[in-house]
GUKE-303378 format. One record per atom (N, C-alpha, C, O): residue number from 0; x, y, z; residue in three letters; atom name. Coordinates in pm, 1 decimal. Last residue first. Example, Ala and Ser with C-alpha at 12.3 -4.5 7.8 and 13.67 -1.06 7.14 Angstrom:
@k 1&east 1285.0&north -225.0&up 708.0&r SER&a N $
@k 1&east 1367.0&north -106.0&up 714.0&r SER&a CA $
@k 1&east 1290.0&north 3.0&up 787.0&r SER&a C $
@k 1&east 1340.9&north 113.8&up 803.9&r SER&a O $
@k 0&east 1319.0&north -569.0&up 780.0&r ALA&a N $
@k 0&east 1230.0&north -450.0&up 780.0&r ALA&a CA $
@k 0&east 1320.0&north -330.0&up 780.0&r ALA&a C $
@k 0&east 1423.6&north -331.9&up 846.5&r ALA&a O $
END
This chain:
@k 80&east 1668.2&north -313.2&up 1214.7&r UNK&a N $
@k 80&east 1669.6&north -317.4&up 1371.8&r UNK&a CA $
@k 80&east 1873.1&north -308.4&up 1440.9&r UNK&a C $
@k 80&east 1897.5&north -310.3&up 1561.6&r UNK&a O $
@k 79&east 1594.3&north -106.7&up 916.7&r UNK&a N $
@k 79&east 1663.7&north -221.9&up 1025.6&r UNK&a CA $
@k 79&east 1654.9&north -213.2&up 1102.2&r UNK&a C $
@k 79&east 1625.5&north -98.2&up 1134.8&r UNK&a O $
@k 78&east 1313.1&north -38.4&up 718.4&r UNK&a N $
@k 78&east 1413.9&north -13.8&up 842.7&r UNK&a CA $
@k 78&east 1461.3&north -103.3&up 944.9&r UNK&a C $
@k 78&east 1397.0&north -160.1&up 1033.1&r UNK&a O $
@k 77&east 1224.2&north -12.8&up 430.4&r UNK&a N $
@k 77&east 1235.5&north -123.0&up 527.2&r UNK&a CA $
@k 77&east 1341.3&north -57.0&up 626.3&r UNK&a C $
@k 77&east 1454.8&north -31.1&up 586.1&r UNK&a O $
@k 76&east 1018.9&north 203.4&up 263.7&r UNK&a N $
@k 76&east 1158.1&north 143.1&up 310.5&r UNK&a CA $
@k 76&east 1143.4&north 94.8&up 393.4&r UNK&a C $
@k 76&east 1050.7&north 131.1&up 465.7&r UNK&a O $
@k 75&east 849.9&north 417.8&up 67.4&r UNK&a N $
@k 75&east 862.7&north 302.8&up 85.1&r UNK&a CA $
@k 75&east 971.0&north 270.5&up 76.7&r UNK&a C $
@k 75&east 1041.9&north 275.5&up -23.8&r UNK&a O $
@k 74&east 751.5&north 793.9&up 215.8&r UNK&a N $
@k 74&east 846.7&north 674.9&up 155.4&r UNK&a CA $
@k 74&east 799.7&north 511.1&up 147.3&r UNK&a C $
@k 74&east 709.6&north 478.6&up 224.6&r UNK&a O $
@k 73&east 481.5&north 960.2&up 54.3&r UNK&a N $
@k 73&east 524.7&north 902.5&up 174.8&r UNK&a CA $
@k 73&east 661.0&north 789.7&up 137.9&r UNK&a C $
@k 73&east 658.4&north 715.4&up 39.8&r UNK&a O $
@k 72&east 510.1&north 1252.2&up -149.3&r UNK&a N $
@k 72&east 500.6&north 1093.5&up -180.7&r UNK&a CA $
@k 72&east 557.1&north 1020.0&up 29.7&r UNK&a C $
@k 72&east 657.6&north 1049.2&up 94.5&r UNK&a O $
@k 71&east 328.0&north 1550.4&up -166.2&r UNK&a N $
@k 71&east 405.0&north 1458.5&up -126.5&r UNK&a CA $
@k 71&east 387.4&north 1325.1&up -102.7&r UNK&a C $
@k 71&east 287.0&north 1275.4&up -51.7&r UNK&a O $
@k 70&east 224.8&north 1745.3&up -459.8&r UNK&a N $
@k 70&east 183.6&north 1587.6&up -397.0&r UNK&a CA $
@k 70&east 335.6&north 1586.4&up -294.5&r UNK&a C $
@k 70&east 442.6&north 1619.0&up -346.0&r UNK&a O $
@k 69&east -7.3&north 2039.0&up -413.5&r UNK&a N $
@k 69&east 163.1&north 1992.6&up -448.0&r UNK&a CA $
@k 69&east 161.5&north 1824.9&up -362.4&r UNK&a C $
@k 69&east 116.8&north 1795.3&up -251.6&r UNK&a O $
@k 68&east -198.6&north 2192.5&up -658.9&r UNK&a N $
@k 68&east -166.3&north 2119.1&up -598.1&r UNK&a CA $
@k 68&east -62.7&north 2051.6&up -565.1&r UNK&a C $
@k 68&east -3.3&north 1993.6&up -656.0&r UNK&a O $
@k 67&east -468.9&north 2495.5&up -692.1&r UNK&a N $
@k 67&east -345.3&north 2436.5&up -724.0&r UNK&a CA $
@k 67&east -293.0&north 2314.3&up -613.2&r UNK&a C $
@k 67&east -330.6&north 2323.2&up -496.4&r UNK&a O $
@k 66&east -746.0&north 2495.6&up -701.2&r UNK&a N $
@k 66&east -660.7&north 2622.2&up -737.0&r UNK&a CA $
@k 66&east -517.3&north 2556.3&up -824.6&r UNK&a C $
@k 66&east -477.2&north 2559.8&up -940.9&r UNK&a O $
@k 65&east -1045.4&north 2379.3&up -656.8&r UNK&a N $
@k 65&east -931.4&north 2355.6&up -646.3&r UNK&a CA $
@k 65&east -854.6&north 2463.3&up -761.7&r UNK&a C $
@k 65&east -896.3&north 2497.7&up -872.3&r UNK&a O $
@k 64&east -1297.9&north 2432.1&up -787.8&r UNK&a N $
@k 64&east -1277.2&north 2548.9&up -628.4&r UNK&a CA $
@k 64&east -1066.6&north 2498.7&up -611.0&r UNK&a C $
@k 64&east -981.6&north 2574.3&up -564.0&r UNK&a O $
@k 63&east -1384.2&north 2116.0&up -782.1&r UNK&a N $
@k 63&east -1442.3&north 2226.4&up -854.8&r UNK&a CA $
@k 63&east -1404.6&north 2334.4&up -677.5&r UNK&a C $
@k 63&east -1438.8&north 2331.3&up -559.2&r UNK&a O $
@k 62&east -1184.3&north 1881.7&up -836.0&r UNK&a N $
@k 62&east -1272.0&north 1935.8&up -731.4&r UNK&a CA $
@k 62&east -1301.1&north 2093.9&up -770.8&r UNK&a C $
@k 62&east -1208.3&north 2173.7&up -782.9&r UNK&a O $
@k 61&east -999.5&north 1804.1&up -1014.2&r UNK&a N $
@k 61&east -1108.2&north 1770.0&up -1033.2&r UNK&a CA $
@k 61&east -1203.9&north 1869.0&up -997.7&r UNK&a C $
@k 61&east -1281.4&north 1929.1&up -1072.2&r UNK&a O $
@k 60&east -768.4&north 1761.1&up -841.6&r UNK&a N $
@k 60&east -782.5&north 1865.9&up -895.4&r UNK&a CA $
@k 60&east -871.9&north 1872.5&up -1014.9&r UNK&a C $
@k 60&east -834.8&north 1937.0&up -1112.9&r UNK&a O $
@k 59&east -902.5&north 1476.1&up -737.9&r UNK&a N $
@k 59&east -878.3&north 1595.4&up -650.8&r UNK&a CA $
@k 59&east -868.5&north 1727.4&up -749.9&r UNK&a C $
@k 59&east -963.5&north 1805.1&up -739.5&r UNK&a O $
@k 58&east -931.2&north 1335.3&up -929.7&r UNK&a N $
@k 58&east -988.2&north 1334.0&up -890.4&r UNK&a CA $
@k 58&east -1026.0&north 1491.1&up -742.7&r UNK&a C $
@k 58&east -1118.2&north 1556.3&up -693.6&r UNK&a O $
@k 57&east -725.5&north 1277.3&up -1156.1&r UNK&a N $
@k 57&east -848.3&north 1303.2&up -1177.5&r UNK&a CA $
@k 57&east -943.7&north 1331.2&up -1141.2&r UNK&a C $
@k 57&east -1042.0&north 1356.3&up -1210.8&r UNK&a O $
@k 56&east -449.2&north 1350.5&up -1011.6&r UNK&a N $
@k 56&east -487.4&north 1429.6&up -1118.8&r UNK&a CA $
@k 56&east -628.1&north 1423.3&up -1154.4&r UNK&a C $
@k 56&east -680.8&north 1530.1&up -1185.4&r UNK&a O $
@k 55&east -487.4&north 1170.7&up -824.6&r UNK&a N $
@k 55&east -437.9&north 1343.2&up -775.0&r UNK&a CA $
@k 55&east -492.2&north 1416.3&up -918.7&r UNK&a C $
@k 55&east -562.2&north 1517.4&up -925.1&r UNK&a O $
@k 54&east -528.6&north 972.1&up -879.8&r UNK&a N $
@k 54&east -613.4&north 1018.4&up -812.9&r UNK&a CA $
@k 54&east -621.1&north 1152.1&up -784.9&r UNK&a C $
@k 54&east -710.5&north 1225.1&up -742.1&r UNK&a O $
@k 53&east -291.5&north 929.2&up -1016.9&r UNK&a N $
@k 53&east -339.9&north 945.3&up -1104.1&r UNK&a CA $
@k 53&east -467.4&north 1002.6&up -1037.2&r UNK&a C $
@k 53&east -531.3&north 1079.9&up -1108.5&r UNK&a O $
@k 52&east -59.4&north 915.8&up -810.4&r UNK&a N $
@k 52&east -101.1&north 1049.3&up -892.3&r UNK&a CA $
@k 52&east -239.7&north 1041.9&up -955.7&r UNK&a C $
@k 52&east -307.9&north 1144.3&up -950.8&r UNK&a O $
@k 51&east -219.7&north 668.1&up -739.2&r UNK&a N $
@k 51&east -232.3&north 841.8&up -608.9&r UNK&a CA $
@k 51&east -164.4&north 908.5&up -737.0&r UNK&a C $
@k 51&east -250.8&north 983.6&up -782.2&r UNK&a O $
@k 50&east -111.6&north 496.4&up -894.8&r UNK&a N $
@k 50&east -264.8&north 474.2&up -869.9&r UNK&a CA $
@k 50&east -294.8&north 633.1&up -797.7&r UNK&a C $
@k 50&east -399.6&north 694.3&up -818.4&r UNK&a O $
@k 49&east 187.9&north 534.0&up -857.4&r UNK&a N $
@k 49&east 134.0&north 563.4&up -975.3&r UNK&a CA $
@k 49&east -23.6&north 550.8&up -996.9&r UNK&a C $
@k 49&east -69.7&north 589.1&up -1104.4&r UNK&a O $
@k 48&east 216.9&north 435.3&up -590.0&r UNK&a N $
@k 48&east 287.9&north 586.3&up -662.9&r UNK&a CA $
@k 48&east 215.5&north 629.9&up -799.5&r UNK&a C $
@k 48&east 194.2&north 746.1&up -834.2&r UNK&a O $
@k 47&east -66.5&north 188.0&up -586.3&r UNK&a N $
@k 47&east 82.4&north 214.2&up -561.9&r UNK&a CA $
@k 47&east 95.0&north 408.5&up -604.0&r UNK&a C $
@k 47&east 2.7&north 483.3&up -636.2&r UNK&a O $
@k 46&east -248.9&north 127.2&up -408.3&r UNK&a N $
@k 46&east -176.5&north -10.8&up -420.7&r UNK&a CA $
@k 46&east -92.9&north 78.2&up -474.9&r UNK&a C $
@k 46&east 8.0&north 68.6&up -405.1&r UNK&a O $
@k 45&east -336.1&north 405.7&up -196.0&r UNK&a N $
@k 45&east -358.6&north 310.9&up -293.1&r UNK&a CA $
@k 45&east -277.5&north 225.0&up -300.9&r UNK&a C $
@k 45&east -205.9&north 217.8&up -201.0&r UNK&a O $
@k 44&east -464.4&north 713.5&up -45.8&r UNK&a N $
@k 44&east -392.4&north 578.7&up 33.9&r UNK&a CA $
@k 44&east -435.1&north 466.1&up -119.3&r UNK&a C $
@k 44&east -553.9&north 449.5&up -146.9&r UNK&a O $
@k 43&east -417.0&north 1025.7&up 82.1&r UNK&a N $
@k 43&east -437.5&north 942.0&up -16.9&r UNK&a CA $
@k 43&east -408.4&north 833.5&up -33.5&r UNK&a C $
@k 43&east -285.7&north 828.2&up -42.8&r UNK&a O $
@k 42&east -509.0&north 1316.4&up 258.9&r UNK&a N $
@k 42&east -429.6&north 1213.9&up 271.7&r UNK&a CA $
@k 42&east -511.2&north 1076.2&up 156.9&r UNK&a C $
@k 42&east -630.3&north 1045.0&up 157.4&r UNK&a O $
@k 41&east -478.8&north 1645.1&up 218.8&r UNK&a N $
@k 41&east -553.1&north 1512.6&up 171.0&r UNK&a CA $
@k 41&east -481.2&north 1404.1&up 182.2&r UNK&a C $
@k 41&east -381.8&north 1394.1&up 110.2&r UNK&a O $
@k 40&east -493.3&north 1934.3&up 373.2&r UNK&a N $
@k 40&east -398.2&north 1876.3&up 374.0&r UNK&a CA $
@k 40&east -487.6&north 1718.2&up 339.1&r UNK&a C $
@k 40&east -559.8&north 1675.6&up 429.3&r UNK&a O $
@k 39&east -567.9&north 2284.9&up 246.1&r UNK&a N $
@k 39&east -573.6&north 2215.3&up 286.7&r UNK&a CA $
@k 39&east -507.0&north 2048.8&up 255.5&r UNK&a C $
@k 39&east -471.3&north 2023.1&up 140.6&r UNK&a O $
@k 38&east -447.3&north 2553.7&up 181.5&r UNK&a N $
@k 38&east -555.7&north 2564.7&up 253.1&r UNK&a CA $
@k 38&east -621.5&north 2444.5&up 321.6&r UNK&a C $
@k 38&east -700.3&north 2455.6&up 415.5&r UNK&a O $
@k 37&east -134.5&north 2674.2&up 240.7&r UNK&a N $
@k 37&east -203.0&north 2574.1&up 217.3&r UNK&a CA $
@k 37&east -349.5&north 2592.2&up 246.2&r UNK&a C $
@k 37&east -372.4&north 2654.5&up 349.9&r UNK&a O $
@k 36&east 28.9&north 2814.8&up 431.6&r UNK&a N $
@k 36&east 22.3&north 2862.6&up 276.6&r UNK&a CA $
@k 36&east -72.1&north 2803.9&up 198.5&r UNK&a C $
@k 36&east -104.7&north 2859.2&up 93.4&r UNK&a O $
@k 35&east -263.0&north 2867.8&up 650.5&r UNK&a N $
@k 35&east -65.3&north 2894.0&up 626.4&r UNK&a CA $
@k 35&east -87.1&north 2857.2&up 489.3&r UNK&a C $
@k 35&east -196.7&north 2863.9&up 433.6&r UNK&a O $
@k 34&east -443.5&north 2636.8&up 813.1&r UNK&a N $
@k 34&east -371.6&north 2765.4&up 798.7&r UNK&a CA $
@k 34&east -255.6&north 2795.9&up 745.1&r UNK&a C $
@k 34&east -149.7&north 2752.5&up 790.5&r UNK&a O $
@k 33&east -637.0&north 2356.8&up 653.9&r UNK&a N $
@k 33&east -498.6&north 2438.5&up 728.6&r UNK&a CA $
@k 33&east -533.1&north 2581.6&up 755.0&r UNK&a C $
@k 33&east -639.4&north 2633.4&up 720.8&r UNK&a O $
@k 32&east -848.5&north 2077.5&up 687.6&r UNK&a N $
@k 32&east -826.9&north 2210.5&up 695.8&r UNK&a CA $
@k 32&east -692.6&north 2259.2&up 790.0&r UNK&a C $
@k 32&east -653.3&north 2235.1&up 904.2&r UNK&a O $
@k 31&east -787.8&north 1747.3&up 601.2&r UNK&a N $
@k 31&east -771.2&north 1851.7&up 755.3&r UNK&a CA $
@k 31&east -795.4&north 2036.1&up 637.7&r UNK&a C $
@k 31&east -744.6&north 2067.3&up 530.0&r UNK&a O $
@k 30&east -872.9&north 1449.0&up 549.4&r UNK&a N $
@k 30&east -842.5&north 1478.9&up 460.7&r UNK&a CA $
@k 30&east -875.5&north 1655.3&up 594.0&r UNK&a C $
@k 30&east -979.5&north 1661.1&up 659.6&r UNK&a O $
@k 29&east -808.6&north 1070.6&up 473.0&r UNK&a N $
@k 29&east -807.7&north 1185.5&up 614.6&r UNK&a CA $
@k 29&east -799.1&north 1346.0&up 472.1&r UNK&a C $
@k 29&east -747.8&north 1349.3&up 360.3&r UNK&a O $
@k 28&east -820.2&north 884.5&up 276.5&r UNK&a N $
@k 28&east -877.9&north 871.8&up 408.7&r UNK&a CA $
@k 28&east -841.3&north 936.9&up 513.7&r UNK&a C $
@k 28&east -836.2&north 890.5&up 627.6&r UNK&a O $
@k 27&east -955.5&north 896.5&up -45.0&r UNK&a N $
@k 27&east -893.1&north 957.7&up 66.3&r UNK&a CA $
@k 27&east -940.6&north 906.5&up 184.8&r UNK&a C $
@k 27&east -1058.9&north 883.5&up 210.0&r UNK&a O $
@k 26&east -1061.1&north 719.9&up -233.7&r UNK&a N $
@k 26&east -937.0&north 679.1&up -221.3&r UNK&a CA $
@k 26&east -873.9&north 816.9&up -108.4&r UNK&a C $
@k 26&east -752.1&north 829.8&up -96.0&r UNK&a O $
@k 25&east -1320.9&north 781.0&up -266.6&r UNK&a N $
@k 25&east -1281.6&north 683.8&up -173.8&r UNK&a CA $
@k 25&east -1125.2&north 618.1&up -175.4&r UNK&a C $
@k 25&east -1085.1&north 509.0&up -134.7&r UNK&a O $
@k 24&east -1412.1&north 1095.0&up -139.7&r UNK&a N $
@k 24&east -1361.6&north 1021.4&up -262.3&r UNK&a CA $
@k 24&east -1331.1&north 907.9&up -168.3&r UNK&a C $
@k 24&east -1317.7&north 913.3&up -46.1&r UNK&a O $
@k 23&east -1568.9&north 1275.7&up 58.4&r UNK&a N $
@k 23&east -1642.0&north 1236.5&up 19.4&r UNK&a CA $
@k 23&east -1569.0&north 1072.7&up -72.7&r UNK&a C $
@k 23&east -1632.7&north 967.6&up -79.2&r UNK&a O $
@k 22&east -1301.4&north 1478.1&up 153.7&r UNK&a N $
@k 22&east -1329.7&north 1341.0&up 225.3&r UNK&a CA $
@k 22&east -1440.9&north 1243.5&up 145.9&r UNK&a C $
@k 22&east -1415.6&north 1123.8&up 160.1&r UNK&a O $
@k 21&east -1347.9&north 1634.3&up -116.9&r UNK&a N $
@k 21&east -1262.0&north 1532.2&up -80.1&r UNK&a CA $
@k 21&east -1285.1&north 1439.3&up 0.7&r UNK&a C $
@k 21&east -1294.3&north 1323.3&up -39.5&r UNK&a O $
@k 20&east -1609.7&north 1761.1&up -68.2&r UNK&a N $
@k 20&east -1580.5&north 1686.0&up -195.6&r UNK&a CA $
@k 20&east -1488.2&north 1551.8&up -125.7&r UNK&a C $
@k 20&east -1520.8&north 1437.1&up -95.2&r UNK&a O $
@k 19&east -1534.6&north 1852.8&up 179.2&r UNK&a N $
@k 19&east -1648.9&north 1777.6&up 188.8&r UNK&a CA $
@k 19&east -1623.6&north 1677.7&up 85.6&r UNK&a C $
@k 19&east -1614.0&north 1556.6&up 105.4&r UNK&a O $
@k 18&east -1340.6&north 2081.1&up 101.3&r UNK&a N $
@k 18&east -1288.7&north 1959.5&up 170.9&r UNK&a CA $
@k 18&east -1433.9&north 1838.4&up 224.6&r UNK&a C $
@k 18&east -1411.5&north 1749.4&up 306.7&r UNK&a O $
@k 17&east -1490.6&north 2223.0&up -96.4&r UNK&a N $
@k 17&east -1331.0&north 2145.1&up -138.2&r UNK&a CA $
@k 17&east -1305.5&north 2010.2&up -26.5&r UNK&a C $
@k 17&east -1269.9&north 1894.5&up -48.8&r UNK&a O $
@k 16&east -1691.5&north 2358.1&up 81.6&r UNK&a N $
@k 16&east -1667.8&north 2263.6&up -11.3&r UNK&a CA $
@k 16&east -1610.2&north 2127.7&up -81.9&r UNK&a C $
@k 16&east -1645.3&north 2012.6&up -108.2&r UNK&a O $
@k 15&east -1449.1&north 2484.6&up 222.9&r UNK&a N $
@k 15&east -1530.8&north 2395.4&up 328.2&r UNK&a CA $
@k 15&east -1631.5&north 2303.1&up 221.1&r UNK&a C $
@k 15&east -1657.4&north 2187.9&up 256.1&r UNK&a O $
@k 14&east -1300.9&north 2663.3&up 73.0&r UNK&a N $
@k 14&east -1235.3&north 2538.7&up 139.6&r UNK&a CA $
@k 14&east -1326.3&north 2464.1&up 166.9&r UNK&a C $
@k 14&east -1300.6&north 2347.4&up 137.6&r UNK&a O $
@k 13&east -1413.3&north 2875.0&up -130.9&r UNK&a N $
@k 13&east -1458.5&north 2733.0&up -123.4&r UNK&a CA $
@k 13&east -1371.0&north 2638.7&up 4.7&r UNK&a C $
@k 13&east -1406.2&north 2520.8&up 6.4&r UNK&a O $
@k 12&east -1335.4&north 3129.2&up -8.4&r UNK&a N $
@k 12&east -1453.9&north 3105.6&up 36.7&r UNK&a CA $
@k 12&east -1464.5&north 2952.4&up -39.7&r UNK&a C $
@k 12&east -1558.6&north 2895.3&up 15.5&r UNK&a O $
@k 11&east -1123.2&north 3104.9&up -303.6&r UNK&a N $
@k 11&east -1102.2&north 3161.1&up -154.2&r UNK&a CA $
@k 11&east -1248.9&north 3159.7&up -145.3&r UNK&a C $
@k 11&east -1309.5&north 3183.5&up -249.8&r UNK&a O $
@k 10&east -981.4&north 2819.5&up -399.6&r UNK&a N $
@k 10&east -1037.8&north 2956.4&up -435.1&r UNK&a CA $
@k 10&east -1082.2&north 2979.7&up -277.3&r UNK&a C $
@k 10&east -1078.3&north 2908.6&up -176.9&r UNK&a O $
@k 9&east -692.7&north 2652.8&up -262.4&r UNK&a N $
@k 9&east -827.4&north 2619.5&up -323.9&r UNK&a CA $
@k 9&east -894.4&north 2814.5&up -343.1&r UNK&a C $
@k 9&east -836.6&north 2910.8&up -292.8&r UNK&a O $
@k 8&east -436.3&north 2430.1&up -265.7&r UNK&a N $
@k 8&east -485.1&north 2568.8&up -284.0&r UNK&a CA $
@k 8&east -638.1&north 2563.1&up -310.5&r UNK&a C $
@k 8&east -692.0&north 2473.2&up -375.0&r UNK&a O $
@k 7&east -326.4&north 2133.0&up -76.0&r UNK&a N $
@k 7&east -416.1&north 2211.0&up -168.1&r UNK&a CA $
@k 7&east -442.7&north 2332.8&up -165.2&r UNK&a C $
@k 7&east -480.6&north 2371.3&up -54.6&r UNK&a O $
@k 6&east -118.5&north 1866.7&up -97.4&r UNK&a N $
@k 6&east -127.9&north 1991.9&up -3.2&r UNK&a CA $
@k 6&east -209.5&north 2098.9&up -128.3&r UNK&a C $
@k 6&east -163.1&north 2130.9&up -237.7&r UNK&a O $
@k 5&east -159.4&north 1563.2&up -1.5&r UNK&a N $
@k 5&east -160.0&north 1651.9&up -117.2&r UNK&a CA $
@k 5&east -230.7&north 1793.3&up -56.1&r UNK&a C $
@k 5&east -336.9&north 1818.8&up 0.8&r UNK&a O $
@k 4&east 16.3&north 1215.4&up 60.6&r UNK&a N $
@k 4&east 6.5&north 1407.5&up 91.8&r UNK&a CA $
@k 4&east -46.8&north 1471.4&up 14.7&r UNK&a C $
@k 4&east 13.4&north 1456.2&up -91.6&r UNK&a O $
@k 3&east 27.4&north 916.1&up 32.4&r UNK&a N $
@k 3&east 89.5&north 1037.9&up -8.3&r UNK&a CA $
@k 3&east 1.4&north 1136.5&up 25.0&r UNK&a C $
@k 3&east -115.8&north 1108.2&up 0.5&r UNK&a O $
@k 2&east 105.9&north 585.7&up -1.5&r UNK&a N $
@k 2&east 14.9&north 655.7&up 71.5&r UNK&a CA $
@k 2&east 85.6&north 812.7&up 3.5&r UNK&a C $
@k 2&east 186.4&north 810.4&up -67.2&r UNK&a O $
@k 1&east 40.2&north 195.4&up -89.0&r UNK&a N $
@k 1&east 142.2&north 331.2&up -99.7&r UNK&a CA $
@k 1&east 24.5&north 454.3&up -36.1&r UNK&a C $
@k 1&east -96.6&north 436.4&up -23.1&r UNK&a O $
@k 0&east 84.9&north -117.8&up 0.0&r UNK&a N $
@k 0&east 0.0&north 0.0&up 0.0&r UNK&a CA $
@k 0&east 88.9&north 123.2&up 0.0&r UNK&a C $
@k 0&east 186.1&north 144.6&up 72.3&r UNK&a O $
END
């Protein structure tokens, strides 16, 4: 399971929209109102790197009110003991 970040601009007076839409998709499963440069923070959870862009691209900046979007990728690594 791969997971990733997507930190959202959205038009100004839609956040609370934007972020109904989102939690609404079923490939998000947290999805927070910010402060600060961001308006808000989507957490995105699939079988891989390449299933979450493609969610990023069809589905989130989709969202009618979405501005702009920056993905962070969560790592996949095994950590030794």
């Amino acid at each position: 399971m791969s997971a990733g970040y997507v930190l959202v601009n959205v038009d100004p007076g839609s956040e609370s929209d934007v972020h109904k839409v989102a939690l609404s998709l079923d490939c998000v499963t947290d999805a927070n109102m910010l402060f600060g440069d961001y308006d808000l923070i989507v957490k995105i959870e699939a079988s891989s790197m390449g299933e979450i862009a493609r969610h990023v691209v069809e589905s989130i900046r989709a969202i009618p009110g979405v501005a702009n979007t920056k993905t962070l990728a969560c790592a996949e690594m095994e950590l030794s003991k």
